[in-house]
C-alpha positions in Angstrom: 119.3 127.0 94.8 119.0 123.9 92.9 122.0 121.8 92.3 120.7 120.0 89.6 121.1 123.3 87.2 124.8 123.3 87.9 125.7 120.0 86.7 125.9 119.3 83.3 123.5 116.8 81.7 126.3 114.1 80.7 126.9 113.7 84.6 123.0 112.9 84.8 123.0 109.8 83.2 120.7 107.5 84.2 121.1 103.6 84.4 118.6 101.1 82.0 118.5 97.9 83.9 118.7 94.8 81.0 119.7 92.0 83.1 120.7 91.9 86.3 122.6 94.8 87.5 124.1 95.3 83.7 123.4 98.8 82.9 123.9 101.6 79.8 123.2 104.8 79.6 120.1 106.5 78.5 120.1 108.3 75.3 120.8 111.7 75.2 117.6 112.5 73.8 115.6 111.0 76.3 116.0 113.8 78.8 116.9 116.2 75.8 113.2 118.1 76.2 113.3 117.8 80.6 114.6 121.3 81.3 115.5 119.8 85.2 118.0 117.0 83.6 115.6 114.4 84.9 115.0 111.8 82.7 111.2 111.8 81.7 109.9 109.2 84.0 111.7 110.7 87.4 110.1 113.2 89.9 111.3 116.4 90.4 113.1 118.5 90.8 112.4 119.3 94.1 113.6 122.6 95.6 113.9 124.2 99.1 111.9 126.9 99.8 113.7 130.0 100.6 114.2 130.4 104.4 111.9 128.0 105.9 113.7 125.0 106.8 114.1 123.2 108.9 110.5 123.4 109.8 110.9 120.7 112.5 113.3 121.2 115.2 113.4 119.9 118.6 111.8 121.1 121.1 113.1 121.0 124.7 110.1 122.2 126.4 107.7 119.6 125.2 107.4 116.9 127.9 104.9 113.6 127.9 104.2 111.2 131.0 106.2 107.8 129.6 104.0 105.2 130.4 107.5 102.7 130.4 109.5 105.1 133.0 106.7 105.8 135.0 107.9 109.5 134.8 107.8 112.8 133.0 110.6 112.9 129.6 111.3 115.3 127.1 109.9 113.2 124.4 111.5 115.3 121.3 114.2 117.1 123.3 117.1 115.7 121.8 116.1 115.1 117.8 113.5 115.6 115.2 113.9 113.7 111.8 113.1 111.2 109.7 109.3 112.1 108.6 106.7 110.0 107.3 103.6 112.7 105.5 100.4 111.9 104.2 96.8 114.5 103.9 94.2 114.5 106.0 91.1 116.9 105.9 92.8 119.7 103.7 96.2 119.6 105.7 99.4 118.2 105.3 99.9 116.1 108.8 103.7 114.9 109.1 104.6 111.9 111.3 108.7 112.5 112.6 110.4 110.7 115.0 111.6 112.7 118.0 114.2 111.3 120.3 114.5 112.2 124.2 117.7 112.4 126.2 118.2 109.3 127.5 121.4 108.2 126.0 123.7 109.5 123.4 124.9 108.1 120.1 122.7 107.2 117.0 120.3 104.3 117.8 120.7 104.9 122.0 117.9 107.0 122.9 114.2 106.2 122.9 112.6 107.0 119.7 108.8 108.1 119.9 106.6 109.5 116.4 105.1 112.7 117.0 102.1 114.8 114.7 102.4 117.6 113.1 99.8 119.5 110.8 100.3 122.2 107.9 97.6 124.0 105.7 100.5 124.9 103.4 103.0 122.0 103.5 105.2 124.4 104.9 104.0 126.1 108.6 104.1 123.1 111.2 101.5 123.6 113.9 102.4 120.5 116.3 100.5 117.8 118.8 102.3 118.6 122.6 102.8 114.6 122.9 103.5 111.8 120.7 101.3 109.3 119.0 102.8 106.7 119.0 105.7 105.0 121.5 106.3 102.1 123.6 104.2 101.3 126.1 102.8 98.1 128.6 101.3 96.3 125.1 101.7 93.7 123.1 104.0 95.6 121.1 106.5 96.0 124.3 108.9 93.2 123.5 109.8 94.8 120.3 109.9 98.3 121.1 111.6 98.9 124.6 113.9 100.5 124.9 115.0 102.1 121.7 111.2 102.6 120.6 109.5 103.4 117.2 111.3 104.7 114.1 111.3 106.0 110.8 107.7 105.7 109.8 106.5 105.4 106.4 102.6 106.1 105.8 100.3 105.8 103.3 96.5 105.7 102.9 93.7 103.4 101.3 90.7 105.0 99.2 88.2 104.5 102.5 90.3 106.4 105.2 92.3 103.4 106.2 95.9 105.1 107.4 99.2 102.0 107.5 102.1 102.8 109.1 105.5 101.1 108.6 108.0 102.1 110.9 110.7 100.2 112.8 110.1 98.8 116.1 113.6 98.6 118.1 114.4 97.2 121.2 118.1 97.4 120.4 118.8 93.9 119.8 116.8 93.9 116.6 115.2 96.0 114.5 111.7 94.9 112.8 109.5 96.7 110.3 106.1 97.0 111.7 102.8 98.0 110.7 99.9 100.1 112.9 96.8 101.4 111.6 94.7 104.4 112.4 91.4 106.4 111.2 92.5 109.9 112.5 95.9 109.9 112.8 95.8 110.3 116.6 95.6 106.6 117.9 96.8 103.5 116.0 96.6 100.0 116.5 99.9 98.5 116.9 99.3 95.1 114.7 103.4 93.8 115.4 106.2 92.6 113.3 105.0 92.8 109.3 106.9 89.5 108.4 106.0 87.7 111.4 103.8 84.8 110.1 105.2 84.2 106.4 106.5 80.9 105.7 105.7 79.4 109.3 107.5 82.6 112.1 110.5 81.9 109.5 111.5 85.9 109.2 109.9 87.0 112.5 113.2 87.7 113.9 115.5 88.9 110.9 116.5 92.6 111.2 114.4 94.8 108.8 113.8 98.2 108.1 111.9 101.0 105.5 108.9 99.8 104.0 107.2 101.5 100.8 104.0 100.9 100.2 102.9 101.5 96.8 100.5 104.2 95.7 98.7 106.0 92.9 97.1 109.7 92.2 93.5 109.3 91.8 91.2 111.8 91.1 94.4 114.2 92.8 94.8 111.8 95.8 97.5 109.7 96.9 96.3 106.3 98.1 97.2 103.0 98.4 96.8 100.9 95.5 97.3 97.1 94.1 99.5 95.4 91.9 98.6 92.4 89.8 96.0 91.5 92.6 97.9 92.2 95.8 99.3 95.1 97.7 102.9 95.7 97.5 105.6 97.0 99.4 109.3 97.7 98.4 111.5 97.3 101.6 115.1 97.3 103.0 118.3 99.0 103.0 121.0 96.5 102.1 119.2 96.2 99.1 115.8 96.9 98.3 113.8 93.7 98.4 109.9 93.5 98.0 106.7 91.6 99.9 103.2 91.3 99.4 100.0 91.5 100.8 96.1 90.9 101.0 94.9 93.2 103.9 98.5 95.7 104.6 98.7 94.0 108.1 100.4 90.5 107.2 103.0 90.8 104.6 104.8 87.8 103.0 108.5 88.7 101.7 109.1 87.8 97.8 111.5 84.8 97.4 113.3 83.7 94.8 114.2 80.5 93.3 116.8 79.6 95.8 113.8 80.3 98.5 115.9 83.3 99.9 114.8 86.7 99.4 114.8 88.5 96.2 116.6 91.1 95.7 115.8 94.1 93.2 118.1 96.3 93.0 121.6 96.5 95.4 124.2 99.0 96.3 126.9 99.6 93.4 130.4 100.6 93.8 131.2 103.7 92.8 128.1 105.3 93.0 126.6 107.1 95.6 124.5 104.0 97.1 127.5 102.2 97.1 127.0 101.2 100.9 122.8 101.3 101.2 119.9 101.5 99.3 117.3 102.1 101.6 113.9 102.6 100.6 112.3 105.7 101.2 108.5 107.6 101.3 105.9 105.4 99.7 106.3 104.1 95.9 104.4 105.6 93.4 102.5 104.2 90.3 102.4 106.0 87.1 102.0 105.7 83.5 105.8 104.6 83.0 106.0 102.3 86.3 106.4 102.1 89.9 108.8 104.8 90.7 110.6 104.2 93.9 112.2 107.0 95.3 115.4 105.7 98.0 118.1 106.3 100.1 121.6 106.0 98.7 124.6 105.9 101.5 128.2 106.2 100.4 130.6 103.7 101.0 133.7 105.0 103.2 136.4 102.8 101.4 137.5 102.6 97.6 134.0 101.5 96.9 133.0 105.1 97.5 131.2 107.7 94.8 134.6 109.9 94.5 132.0 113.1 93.5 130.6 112.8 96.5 131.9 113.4 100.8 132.0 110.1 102.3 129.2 108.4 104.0 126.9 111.0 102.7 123.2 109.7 102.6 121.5 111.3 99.3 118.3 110.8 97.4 118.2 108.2 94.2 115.1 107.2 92.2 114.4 103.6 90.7 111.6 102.8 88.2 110.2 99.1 88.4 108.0 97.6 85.1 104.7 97.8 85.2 103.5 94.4 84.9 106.9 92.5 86.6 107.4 95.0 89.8 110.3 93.2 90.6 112.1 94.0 87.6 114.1 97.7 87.9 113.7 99.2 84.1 115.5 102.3 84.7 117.7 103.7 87.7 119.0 107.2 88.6 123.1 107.2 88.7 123.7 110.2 90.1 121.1 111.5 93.3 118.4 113.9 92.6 118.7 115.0 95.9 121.9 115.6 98.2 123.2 117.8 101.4 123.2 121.4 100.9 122.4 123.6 103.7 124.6 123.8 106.7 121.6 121.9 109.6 122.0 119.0 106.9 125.5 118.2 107.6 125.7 119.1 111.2 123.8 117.2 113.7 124.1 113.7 114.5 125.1 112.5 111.3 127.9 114.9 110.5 128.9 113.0 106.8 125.8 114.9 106.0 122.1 113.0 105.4 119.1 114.4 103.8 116.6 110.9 104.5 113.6 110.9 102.8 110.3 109.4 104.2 107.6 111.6 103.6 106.0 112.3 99.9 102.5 113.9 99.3 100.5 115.4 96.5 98.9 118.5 97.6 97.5 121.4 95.9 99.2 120.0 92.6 102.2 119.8 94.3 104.5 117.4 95.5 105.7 117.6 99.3 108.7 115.7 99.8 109.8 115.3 103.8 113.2 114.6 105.1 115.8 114.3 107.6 118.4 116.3 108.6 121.5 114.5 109.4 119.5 113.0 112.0 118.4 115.9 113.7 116.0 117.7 112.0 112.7 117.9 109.3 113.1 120.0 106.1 110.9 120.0 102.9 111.4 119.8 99.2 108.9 121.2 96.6 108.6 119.8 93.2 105.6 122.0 91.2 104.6 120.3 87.9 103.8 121.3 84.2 102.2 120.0 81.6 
């Protein structure tokens, strides 16, 4: 079913962006010809496929020699979730992080990324061990004992394949970047921010990096803006950094020479606690659409339309020629819990997290996860 048809287009207003965080709603006739109530320059709308999700669940059974404990774990035994995607050879191939049972609580067990490949976006045909963890490298510091998160990926024009994802060693958590050609072995190249502005962010606490991307010739890949590569990232607010080669990344100040911010959470609304990025950013011929990660604030600050501490799906356009300027902002999420394994897990407030987005087959793939527990997928079909 698709929630968006049972609201009514007045309560999918969307936010302009003038100055600052000022904002006013679009006008109705905007969105009047969008049968989805999407306002022309958003994605979607996305729908489950009947009776296939979650297609990612953990699996008990699988077990891989951990090169840190010396020993035999159950590498995805406890949770599957949070899914970077991107295609390779005529497949889908989805990157998740699986947990063990090391611990419990959010954050407390080992995180490893495990590979999974699907001819139709939809049938998950997975590797028995993961692809990347922690192990004796240079990499360790940063990664043991809580391990790598919530990857991101994206791909250049030439094969090149950049992963963001978290490396945690439960003291703090920092985005980091690997590479890979086949999606099988990756070169762990550390911390993205740790050399901008002399080591001065090399130990801040940072998380979900976008890197953005175009459709050429029907493939997504990595692309430049106004000279340089460009990642959105962050989940207190979304901030941005640059790039020459995706490995060394160089936050965007502002004129106070502390980070610039883009867009933040707003009371009220359903990001009113976090907007974290999600999958990578995506240019098109009405800007850099940025699709995120609302959280809802607990307190009075809370969306009163939504449960509290639900995570949902928002989208944010940036300009064209100033990516740092948001032109046009979703107020309500396109995307939000439904199904029962999205509000039952380890995030019971109910979280659908998205990561993973790919064009395939003239269709959009759109990964997520499930209250921290499991992978579904969302399936937005175009027309012209």
């Amino acid at each position: 079913m698709n929630y968006l048809n049972l609201i009514p287009v007045s309560f999918l207003c969307v936010c302009l962006l003038a100055c600052g965080n000022k904002a006013k709603q679009v006008p109705t006739e905007v969105i009047a010809n969008n049968t989805n109530n999407l306002p022309v320059w958003a994605l979607g709308d996305f729908v489950r496929p009947e009776g296939v999700n979650p297609v990612i669940t953990p699996n008990p059974e699988s077990k891989f020699d951990c090169p840190m404990r010396k020993a035999p774990v159950g590498w995805e035994e406890s949770d599957t979730f949070n899914p970077a995607a991107v295609v390779k050879d005529g497949k889908i191939c989805v990157l998740y992080r699986a947990e063990d049972n090391s611990a419990t609580g959010i954050g407390k067990r080992t995180s490893r990324i495990g590979l999974a490949e699907s001819v139709d976006g939809v049938t998950m045909e997975r590797h028995a061990t993961p692809v990347m963890f922690p192990a004796e490298d240079n990499m360790k510091e940063f990664e043991w004992q809580g391990g790598c998160e919530d990857p991101r990926v994206a791909v250049t024009e030439d094969g090149l394949y950049v992963m963001i994802y978290t490396a945690w060693n439960r003291e703090v958590p920092r985005l980091s970047v690997a590479t890979s050609r086949d999606l099988l072995t990756w070169e762990k190249h550390g911390p993205a921010f740790a050399k901008a502005y002399d080591e001065r962010f090399k130990d801040m606490a940072c998380k979900s990096g976008s890197i953005v991307t175009k459709v050429v010739d029907g493939k997504q890949v990595i692309t430049k803006v106004n000279g340089k590569y460009l990642m959105y990232w962050g989940e207190q607010m979304v901030a941005a950094a640059t790039s020459d080669d995706l490995i060394t990344w160089t936050p965007v100040l502002n004129d106070q020479n502390e980070l610039l911010g883009l867009i933040y959470p707003r009371d009220n609304y359903f990001d009113s606690a976090l907007t974290e990025c999600g999958p990578p950013a995506i240019m098109t011929d009405k800007g850099i659409l940025l699709l995120y990660n609302g959280k809802n604030q607990k307190d009075d600050r809370r969306d009163p339309r939504f449960n509290a501490g639900t995570y949902s799906a928002g989208q944010v356009l940036f300009d064209l020629n100033d990516p740092y300027k948001a032109i046009a902002r979703l107020d309500v999420p396109f995307f939000q819990p439904m199904a029962d394994f999205e509000k039952s897990g380890q995030y019971v407030d109910g979280t659908v997290f998205i990561e993973g987005l790919v064009f395939f087959k003239d269709k959009w793939y759109l990964y997520y996860g499930c209250a921290d527990s499991k992978v579904g997928v969302a399936i937005y079909t175009p027309t012209l």
